[in-house]
C-alpha positions in Angstrom: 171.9 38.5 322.5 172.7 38.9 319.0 176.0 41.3 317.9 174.3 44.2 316.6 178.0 45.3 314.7 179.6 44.1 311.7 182.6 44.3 310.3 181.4 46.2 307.3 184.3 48.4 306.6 188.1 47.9 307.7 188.3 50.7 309.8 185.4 50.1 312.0 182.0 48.2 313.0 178.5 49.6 312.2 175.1 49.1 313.3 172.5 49.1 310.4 170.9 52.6 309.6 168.1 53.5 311.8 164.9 55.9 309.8 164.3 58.8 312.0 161.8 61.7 312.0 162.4 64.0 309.1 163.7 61.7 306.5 166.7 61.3 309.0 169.3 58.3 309.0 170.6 57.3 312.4 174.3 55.6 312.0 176.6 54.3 314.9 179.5 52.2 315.1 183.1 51.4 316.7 186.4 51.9 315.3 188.8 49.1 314.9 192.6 49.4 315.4 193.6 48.9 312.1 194.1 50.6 308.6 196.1 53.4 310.5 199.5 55.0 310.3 200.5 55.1 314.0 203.8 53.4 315.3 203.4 50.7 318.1 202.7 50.9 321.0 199.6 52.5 319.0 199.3 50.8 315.7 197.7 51.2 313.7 194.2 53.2 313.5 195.3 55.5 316.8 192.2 57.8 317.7 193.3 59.3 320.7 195.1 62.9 320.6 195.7 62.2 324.6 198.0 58.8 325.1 201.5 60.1 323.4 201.0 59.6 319.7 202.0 62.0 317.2 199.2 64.6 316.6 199.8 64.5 313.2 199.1 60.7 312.9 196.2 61.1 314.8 194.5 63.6 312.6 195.2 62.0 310.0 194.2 58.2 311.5 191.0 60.7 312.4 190.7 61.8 308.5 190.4 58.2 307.6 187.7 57.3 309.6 185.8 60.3 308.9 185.9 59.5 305.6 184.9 55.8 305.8 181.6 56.9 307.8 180.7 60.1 305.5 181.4 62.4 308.7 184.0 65.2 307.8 186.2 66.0 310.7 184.8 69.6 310.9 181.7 67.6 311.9 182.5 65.7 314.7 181.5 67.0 318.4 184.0 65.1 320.7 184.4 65.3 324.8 187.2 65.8 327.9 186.0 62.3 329.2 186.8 62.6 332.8 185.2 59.0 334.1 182.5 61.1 335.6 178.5 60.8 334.6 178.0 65.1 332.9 176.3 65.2 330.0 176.4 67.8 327.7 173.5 68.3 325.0 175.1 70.0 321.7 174.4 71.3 319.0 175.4 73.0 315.4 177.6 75.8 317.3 179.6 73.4 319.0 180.7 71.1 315.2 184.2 70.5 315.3 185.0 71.0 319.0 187.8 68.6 319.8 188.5 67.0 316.4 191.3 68.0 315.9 192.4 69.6 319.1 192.3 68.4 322.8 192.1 71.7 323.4 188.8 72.5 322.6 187.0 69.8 323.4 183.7 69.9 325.3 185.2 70.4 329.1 184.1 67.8 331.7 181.6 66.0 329.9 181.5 62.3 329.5 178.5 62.2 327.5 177.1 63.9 324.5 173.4 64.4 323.3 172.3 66.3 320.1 168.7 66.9 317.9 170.8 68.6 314.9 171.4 66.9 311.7 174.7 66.6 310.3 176.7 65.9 313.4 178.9 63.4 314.8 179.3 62.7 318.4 182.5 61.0 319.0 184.1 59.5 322.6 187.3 57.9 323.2 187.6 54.0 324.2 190.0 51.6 325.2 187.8 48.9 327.4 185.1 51.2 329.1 181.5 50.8 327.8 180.2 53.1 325.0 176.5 53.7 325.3 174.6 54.4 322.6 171.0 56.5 322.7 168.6 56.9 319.9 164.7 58.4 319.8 163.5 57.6 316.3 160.9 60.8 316.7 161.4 63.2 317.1 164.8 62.5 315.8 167.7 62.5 318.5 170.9 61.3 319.5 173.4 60.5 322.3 176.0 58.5 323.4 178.3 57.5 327.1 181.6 56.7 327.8 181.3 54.7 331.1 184.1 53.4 333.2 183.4 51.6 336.7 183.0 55.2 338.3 180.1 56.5 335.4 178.7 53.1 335.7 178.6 53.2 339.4 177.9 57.1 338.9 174.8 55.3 336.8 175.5 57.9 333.5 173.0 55.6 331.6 170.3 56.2 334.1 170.7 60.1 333.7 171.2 60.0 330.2 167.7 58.2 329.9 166.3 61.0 332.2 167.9 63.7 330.1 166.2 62.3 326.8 162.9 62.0 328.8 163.1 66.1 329.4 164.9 67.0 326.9 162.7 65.6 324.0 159.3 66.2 326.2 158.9 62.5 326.5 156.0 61.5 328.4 158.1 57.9 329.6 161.2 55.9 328.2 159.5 54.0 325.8 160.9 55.7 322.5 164.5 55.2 323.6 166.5 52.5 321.8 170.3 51.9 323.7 173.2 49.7 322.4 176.0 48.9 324.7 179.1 48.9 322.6 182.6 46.5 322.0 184.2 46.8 325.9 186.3 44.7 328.3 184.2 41.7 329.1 183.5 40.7 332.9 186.1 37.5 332.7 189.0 40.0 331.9 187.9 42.5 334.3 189.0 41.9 338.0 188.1 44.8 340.6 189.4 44.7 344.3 187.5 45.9 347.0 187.8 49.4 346.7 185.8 49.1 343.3 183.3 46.3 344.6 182.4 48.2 347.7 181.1 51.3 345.6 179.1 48.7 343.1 177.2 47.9 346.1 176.2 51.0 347.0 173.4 50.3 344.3 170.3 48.6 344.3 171.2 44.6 344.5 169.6 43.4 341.9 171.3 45.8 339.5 174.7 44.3 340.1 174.1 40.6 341.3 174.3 39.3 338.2 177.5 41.6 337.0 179.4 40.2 340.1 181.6 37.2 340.3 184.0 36.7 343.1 187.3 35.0 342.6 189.2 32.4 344.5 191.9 35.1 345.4 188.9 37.6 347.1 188.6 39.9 344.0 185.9 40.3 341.7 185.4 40.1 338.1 182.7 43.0 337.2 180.6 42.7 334.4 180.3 46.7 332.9 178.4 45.5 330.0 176.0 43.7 332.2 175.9 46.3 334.8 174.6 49.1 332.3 172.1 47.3 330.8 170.3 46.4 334.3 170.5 50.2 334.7 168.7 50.8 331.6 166.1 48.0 332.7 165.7 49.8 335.9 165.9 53.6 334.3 162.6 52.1 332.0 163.4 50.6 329.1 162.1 47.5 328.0 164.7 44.7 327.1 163.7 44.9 323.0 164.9 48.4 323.8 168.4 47.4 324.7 170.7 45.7 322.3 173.9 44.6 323.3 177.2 43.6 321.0 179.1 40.3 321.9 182.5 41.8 321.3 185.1 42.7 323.9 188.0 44.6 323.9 190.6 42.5 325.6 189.7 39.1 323.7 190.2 40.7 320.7 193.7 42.1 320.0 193.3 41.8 316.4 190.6 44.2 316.2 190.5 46.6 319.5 193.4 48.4 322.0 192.5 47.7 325.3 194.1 49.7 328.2 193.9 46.8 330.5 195.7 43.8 328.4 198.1 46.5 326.8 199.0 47.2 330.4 197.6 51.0 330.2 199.8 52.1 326.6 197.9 51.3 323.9 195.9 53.6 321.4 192.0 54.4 321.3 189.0 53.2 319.4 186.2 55.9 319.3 182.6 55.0 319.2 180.7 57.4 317.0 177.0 58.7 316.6 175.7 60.5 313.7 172.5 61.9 312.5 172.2 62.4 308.7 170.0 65.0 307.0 167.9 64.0 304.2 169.6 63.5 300.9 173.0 62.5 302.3 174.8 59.1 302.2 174.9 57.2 305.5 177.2 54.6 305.1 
């Protein structure tokens, strides 16, 4: 499938602008790890306020971004991330929660859904999938941070579901998904522990993310494995796009928590709904 990024800006890739209900631009993208100030292990572009970098970098590695994208800081919504599959639907009350505090971020939620203009929802990454959600009308947005355990825990699946009620939608036809830069299933070995919980769903959701190895592992496809979730939560293939990049083949561009042997920095993937009248970048 084709990459639905591009390296547009230095600090991160974009998806082209989506026109929603209301005169409404839809923007998503994926930071990169460079055009930062953090020291090594988390050079440069540093996103996370929860691995052992200074705060101050991060804020200000934060500040960059946000001003790349045309998404101040007070705008962003960020989450705990707790590789579980909660979702928590936002809004305008709830702008700056976790930007620049871990403190207040939205508690044990791995998943974020908003209608309100003028937001940015923002989750951590380092090889786990980001999932991105858009309804083009009425205008609405969303995105996933899923692990092995929210895939297995099939977040996609309820994050389609939630849309579906939430928006008053009488099926899953109005929902557009990218599946985000993440490790890719050569890099990703699982042992049993992990495999025997993949199986616990349907077959033909994860037959074609497996591959075992000659040492009686498995290399797990995450990428893979959500989008034959979305196929089976409704959505139609043309619905799905999903970006060739991976975390761990590309040093230059991404941390990765599994080839940087679990110290390394974070990329965030990022969501945005822009009001009429304002730039989307």
């Amino acid at each position: 499938m084709k990459d639905v990024f591009s390296l547009r800006k230095k600090t991160a890739v974009y998806g082209a602008p989506v026109q929603a209900a209301g005169n409404q631009t839809i923007m998503a993208g994926f930071s990169l790890r460079t055009g930062g100030k953090s020291k090594p292990p988390w050079s440069t572009l540093n996103l996370g306020l929860h691995v052992g970098d200074i705060p101050e970098d991060v804020i200000a590695n934060r500040s960059v971004l946000a001003d790349s994208i045309g998404f101040p800081l007070e705008r962003w919504i960020c989450a705990e991330q707790i590789h579980g599959t909660e979702i928590a639907v936002v809004t305008e009350t709830q702008v700056g929660s976790g930007a620049k505090e871990l403190e207040t971020v939205v508690k044990g939620a791995d998943g974020l859904m908003t209608t309100s203009p003028d937001v940015l929802l923002a989750l951590c990454f380092a090889d786990c999938v980001p999932v991105y959600f858009y309804v083009e009308d009425p205008a609405a947005i969303a995105i996933l941070h899923a692990g092995w355990r929210g895939t297995v825990g099939q977040g996609a699946r309820k994050m389609v579901d939630l849309l579906v009620e939430q928006l008053h939608l009488s099926s899953a036809k109005k929902i557009h998904a990218i599946i985000g830069p993440a490790i890719g299933q050569q890099d990703y070995e699982v042992d049993d522990r992990v495999f025997r919980e993949v199986t616990k769903l349907k077959p033909k959701l994860w037959n074609q993310a497996v591959t075992k190895t000659e040492n009686g592992h498995y290399l797990l496809g995450l990428k893979e494995l959500n989008r034959a979730i979305l196929l089976d939560s409704g959505l139609s293939s043309a619905q799905i796009e999903m970006t060739d990049y991976t975390t761990y083949q590309c040093p230059e561009l991404f941390f990765s928590y599994r080839r940087d042997q679990g110290c390394t920095g974070r990329m965030i993937g990022f969501i945005g709904l822009k009001a009429e009248g304002e730039s989307a970048q």
